[in-house]
FIRO-568627 format. One record per atom (N, C-alpha, C, O): atom name; z, y, x. Coordinates in pm, 1 decimal. Layout:
! FIRO-568627
{CA,{Z,Y,X}} ...
! end
This chain:
! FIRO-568627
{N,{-257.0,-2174.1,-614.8}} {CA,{-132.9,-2126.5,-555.1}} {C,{-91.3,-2220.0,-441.6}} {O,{-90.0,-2337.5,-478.0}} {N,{-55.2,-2199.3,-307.2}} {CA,{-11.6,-2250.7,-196.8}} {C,{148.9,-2270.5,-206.5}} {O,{214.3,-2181.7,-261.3}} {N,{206.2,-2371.7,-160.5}} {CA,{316.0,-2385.7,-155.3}} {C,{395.3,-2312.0,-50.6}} {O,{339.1,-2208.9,-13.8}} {N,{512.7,-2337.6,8.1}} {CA,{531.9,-2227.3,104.6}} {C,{573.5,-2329.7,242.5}} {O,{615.9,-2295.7,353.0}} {N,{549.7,-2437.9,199.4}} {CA,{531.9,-2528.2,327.8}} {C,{349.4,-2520.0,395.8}} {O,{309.4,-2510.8,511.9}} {N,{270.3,-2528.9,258.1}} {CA,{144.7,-2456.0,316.5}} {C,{111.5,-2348.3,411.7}} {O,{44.2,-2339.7,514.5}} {N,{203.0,-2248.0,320.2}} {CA,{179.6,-2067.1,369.5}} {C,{266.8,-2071.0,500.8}} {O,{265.9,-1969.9,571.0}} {N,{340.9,-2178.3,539.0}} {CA,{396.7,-2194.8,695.3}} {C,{301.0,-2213.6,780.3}} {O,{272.5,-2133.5,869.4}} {N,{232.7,-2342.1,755.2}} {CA,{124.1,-2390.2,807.0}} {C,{55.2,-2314.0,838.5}} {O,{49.1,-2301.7,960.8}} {N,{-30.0,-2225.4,760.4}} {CA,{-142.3,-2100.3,784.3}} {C,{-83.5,-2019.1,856.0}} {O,{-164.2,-1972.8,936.6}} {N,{64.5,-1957.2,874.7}} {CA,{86.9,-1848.8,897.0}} {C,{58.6,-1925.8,1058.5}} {O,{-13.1,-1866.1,1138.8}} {N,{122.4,-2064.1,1096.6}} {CA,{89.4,-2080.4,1243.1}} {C,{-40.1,-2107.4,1297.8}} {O,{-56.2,-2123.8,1418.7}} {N,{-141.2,-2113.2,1206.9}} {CA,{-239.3,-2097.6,1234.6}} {C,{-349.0,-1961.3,1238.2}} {O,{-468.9,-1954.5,1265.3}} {N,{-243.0,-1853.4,1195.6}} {CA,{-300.2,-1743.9,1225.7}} {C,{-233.3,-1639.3,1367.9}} {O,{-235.5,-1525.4,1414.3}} {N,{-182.4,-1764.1,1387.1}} {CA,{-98.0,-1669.1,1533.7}} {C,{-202.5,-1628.8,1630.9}} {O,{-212.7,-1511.2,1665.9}} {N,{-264.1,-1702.5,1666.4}} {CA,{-415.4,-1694.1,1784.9}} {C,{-517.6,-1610.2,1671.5}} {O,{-607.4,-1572.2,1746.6}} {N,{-546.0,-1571.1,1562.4}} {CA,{-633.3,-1513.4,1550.1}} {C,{-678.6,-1355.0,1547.4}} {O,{-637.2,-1281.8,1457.5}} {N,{-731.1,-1325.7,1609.4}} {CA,{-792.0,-1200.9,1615.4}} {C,{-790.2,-1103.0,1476.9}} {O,{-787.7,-1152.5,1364.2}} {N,{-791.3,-1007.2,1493.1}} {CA,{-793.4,-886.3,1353.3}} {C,{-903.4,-885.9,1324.2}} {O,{-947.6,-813.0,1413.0}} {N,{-1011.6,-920.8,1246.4}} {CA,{-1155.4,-854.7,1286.4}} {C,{-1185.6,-772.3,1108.2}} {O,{-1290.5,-808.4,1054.8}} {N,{-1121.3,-698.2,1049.4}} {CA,{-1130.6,-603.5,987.2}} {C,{-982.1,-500.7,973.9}} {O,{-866.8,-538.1,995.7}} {N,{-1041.2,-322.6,919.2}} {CA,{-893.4,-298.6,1011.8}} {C,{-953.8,-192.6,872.6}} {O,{-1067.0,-153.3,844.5}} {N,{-840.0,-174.9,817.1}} {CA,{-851.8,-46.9,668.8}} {C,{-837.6,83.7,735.9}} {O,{-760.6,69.3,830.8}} {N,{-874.5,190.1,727.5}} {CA,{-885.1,279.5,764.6}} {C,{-878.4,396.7,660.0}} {O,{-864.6,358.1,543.9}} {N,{-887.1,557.2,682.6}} {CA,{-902.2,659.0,614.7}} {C,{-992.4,656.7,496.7}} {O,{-971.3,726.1,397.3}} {N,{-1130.2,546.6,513.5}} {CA,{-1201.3,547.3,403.2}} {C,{-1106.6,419.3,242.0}} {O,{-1129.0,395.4,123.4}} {N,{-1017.3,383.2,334.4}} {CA,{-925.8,325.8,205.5}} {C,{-979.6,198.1,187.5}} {O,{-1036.3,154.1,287.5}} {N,{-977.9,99.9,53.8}} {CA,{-981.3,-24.8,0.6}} {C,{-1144.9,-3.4,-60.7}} {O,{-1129.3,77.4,-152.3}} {N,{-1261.2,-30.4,-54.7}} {CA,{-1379.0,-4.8,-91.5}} {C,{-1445.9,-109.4,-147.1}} {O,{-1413.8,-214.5,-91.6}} {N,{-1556.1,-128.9,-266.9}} {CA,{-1595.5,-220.5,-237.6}} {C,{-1663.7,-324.0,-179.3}} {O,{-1682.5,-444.7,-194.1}} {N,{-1694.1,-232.0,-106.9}} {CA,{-1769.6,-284.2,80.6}} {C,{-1645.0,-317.8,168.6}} {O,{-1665.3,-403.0,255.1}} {N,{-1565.2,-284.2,163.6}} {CA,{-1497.8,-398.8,250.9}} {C,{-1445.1,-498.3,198.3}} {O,{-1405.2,-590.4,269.5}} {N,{-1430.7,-502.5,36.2}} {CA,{-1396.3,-611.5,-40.1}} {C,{-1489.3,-718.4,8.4}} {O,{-1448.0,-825.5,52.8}} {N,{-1640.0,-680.7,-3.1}} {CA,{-1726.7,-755.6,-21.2}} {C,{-1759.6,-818.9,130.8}} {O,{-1813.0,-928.9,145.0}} {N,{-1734.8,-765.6,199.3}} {CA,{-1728.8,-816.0,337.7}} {C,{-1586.2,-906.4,397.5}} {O,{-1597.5,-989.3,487.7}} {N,{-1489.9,-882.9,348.8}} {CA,{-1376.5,-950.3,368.2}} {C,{-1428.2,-1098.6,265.5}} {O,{-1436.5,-1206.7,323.7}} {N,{-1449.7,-1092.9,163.2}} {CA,{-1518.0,-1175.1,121.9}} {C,{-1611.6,-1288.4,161.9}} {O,{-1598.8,-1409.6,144.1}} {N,{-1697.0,-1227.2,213.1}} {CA,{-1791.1,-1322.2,340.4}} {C,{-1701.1,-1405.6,380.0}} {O,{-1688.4,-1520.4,337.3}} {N,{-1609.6,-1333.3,493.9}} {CA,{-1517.8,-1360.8,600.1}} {C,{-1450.1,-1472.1,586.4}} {O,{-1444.8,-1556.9,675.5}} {N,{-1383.4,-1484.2,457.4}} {CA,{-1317.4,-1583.2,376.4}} {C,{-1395.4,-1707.3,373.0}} {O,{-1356.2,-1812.2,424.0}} {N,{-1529.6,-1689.8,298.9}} {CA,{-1564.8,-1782.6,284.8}} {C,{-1627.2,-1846.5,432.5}} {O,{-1608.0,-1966.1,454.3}} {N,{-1676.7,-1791.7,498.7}} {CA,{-1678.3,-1848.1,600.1}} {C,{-1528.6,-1929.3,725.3}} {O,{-1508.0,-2031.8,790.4}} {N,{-1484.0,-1841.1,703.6}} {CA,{-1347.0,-1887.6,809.6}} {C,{-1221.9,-1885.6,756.1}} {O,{-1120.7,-1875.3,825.4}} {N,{-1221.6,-1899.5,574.4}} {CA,{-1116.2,-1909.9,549.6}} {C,{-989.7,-1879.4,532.5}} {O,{-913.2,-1892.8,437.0}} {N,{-975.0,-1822.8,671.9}} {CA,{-819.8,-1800.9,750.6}} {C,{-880.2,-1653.3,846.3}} {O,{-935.4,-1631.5,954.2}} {N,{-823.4,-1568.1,715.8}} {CA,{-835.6,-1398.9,862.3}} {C,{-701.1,-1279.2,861.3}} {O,{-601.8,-1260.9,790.9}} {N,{-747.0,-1230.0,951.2}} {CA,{-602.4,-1128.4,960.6}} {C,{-684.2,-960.2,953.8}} {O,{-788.2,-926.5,1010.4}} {N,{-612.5,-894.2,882.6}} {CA,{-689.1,-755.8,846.5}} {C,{-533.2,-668.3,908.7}} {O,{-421.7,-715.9,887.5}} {N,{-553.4,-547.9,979.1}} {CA,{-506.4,-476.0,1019.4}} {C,{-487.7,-321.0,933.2}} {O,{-598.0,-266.4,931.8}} {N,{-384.2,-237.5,863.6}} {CA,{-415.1,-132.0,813.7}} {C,{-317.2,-18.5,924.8}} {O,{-202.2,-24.0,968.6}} {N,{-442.5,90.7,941.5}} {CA,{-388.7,223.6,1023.7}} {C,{-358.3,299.3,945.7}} {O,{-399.3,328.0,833.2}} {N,{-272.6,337.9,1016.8}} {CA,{-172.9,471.6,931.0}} {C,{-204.8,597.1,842.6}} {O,{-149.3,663.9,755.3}} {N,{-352.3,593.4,927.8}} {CA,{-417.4,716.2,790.9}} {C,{-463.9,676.0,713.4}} {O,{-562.9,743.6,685.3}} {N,{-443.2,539.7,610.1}} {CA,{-524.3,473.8,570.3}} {C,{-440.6,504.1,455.6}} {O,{-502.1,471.0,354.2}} {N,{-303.0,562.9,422.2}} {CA,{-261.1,593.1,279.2}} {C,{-216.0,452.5,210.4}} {O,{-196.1,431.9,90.7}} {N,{-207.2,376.2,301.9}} {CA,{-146.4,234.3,286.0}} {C,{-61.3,184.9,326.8}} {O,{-63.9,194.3,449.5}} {N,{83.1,92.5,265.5}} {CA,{102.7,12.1,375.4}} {C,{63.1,-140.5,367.8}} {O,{6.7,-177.1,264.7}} {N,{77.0,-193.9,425.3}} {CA,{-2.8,-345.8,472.7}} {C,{47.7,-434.1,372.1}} {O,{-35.5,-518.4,338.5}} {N,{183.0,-442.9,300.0}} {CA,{128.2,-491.8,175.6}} {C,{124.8,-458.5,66.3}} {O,{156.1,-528.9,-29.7}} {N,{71.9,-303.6,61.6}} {CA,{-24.1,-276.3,-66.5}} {C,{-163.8,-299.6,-45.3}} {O,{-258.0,-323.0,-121.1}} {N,{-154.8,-290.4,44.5}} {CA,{-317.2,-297.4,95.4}} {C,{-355.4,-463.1,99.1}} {O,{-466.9,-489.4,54.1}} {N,{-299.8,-541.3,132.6}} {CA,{-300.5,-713.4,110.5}} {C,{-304.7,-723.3,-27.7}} {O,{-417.1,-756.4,-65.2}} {N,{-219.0,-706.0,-125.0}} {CA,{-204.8,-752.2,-286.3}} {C,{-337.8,-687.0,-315.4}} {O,{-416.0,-776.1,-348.6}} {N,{-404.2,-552.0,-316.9}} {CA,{-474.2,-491.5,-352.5}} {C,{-597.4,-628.7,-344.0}} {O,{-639.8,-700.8,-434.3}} {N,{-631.7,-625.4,-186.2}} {CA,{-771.3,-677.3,-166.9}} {C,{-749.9,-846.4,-178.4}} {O,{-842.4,-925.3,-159.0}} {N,{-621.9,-884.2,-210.8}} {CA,{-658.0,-1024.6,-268.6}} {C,{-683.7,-1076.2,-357.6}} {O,{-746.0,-1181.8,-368.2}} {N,{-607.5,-961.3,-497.4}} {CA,{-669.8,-965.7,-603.5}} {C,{-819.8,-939.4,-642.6}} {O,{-870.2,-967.7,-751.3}} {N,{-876.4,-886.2,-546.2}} {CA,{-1011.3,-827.0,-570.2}} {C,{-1096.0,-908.2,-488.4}} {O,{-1218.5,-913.1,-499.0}} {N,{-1012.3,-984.1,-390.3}} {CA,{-1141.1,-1159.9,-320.4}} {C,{-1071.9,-1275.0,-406.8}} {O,{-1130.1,-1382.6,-420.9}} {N,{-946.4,-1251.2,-464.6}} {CA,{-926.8,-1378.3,-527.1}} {C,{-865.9,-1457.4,-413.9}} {O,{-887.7,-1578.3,-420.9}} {N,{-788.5,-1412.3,-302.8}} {CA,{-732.3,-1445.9,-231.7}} {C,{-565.9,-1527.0,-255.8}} {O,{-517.0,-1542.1,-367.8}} {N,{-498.8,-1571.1,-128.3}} {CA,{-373.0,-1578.9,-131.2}} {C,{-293.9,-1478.1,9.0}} {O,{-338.0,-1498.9,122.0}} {N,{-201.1,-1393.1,-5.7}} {CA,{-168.8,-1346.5,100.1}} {C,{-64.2,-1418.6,168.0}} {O,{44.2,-1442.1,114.5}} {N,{-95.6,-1455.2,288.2}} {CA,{-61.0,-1607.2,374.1}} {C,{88.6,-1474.7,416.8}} {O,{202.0,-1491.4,371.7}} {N,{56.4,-1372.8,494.0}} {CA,{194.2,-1330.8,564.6}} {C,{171.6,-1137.1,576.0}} {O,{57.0,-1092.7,583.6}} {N,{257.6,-1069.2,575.7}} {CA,{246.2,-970.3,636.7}} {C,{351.2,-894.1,687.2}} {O,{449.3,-845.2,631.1}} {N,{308.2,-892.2,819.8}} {CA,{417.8,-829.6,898.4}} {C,{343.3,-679.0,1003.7}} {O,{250.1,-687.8,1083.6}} {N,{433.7,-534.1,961.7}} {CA,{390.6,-470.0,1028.6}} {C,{296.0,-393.0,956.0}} {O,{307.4,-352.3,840.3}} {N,{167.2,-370.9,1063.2}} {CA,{48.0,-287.0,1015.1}} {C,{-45.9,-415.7,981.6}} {O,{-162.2,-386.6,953.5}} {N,{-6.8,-574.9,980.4}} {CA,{-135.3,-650.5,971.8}} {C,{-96.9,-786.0,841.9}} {O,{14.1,-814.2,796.7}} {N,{-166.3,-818.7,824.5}} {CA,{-219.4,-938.5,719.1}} {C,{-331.0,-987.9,712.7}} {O,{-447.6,-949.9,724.3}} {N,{-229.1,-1160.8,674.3}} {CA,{-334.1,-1250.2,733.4}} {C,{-362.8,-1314.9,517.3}} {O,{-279.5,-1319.0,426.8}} {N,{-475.4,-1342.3,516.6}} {CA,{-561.2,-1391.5,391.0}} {C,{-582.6,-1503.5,389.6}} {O,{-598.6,-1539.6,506.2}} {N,{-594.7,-1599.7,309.2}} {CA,{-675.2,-1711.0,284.5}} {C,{-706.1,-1756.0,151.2}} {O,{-630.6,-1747.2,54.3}} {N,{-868.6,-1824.1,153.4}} {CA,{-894.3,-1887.4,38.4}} {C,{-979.1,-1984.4,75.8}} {O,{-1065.5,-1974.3,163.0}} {N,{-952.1,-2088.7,2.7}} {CA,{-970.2,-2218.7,41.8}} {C,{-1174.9,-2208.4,15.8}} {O,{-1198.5,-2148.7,-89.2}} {N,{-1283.5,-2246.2,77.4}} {CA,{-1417.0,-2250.1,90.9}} {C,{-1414.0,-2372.7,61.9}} {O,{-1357.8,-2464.9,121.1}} {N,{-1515.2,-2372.8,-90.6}} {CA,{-1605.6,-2495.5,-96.7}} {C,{-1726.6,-2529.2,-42.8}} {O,{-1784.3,-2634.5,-70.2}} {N,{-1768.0,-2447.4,31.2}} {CA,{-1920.1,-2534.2,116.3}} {C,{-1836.0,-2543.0,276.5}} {O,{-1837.2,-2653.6,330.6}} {N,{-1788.3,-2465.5,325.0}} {CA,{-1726.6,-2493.0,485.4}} {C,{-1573.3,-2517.3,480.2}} {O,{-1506.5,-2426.9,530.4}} {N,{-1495.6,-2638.1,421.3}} {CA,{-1393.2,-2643.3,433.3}} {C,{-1333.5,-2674.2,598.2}} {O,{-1350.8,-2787.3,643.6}} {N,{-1278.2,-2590.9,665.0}} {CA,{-1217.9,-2594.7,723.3}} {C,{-1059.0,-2648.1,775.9}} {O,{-1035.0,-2718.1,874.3}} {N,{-975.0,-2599.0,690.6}} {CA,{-843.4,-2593.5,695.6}} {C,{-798.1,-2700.8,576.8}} {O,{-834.2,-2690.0,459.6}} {N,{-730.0,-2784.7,618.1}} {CA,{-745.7,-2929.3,534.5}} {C,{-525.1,-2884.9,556.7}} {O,{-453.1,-2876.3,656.2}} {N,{-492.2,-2866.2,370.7}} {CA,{-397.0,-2868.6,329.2}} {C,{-329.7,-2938.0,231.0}} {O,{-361.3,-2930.9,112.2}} {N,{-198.4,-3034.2,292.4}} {CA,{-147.6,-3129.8,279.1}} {C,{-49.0,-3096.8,133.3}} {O,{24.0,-3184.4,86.9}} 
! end
């Protein structure tokens, strides 16, 4: 569990980052679980976007797929949310 002086931290570190997965009409799958997954472990820190035909809003769609990467949901505002879970082989993001 992140504190919320943490989940500050991340959230300003997800200001510059790019969306690079976006939920769509095909819904919460476990292919994009499993690929958001990757994502995580590689970079830790990502922001997922959900569109409107997607039968979602952004944070059902966040609680959904964090429980299912084992995530923390850092922020969500809008159509987007940002994820994180801390990587034991590429630690990146060093929290105080």
């Amino acid at each position: 569990m992140i504190t919320s002086k943490q989940r500050a931290y991340l959230r300003s570190l997800s200001q510059n980052l790019d969306t690079i997965f976006q939920i769509g009409k095909g819904g919460i799958t476990e292919e994009i679980c499993n690929q958001i997954s990757n994502a995580l472990t590689a970079r830790e820190l990502i922001k997922v976007r959900v569109l409107e035909n997607s039968g979602y809003t952004a944070k059902e769609a966040a609680e959904e797929i964090s429980r299912a990467v084992s995530s923390e949901v850092v922020s969500c505002v809008g159509t987007k949310f940002v994820l994180y879970r801390e990587s034991e082989k590429k630690k990146r993001i060093e929290l105080n």
